[in-house]
N, C-alpha and C positions, 0 to 999 in steps of 0.2 A: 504494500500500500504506500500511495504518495502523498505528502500534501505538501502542498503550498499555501503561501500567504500572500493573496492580491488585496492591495489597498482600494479602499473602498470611499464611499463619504463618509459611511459611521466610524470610520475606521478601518479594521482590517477585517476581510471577507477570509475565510480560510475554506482549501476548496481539498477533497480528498479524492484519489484515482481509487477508486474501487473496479472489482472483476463481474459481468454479468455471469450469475454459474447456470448450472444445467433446471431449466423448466423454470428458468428465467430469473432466478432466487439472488439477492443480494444481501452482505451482511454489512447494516451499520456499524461503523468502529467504533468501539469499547467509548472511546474518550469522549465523542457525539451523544452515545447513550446516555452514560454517566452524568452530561453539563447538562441534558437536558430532560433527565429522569426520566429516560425511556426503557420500559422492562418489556418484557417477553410477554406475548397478548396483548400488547397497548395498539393500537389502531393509527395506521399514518395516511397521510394523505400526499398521491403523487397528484402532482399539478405539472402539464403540458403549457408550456407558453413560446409557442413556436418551436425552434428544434431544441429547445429546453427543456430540462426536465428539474424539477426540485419537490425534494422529499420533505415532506412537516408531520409536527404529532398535530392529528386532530383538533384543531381550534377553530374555535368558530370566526377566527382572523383569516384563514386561506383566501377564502375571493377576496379581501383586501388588499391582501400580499403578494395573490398572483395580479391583480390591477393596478399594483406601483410598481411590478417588475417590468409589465407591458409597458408602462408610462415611462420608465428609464429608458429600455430598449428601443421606444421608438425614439427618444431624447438622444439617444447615442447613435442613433440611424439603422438599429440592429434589427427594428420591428418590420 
């Protein structure tokens, strides 16, 4: 596993290279889990925003979240 640290507005966005495995299964890293108190049975939510992909625990924030990532991306010309 990789990660990097891209600077961001808020600060620093930190981005992890993970492995798609077989029947399409992914494992969130430990450290992810841990800062955001995610256990085993907890419910996430993948959001599509164009060929993006970004992984959240369940909050009723996501359509807010995925609608400022659109508004940055078309802001940066990526939309």
């Amino acid at each position: 596993m990789t990660t990097t640290w891209v600077p961001d507005e808020a600060g620093l966005l930190k981005t992890y290279d993970i492995r798609l495995r077989r029947r399409g299964q992914i494992t969130v890293p430990r450290e992810v889990r841990d800062r955001l108190n995610i256990r085993e049975g907890d419910v996430l939510t993948l959001v599509q925003v164009g060929s993006m992909l970004l992984l959240t625990p369940k909050r009723p924030v996501v359509p807010l979240l995925a609608d400022r990532i659109a508004e940055l991306m078309e802001a940066e010309g990526l939309g």
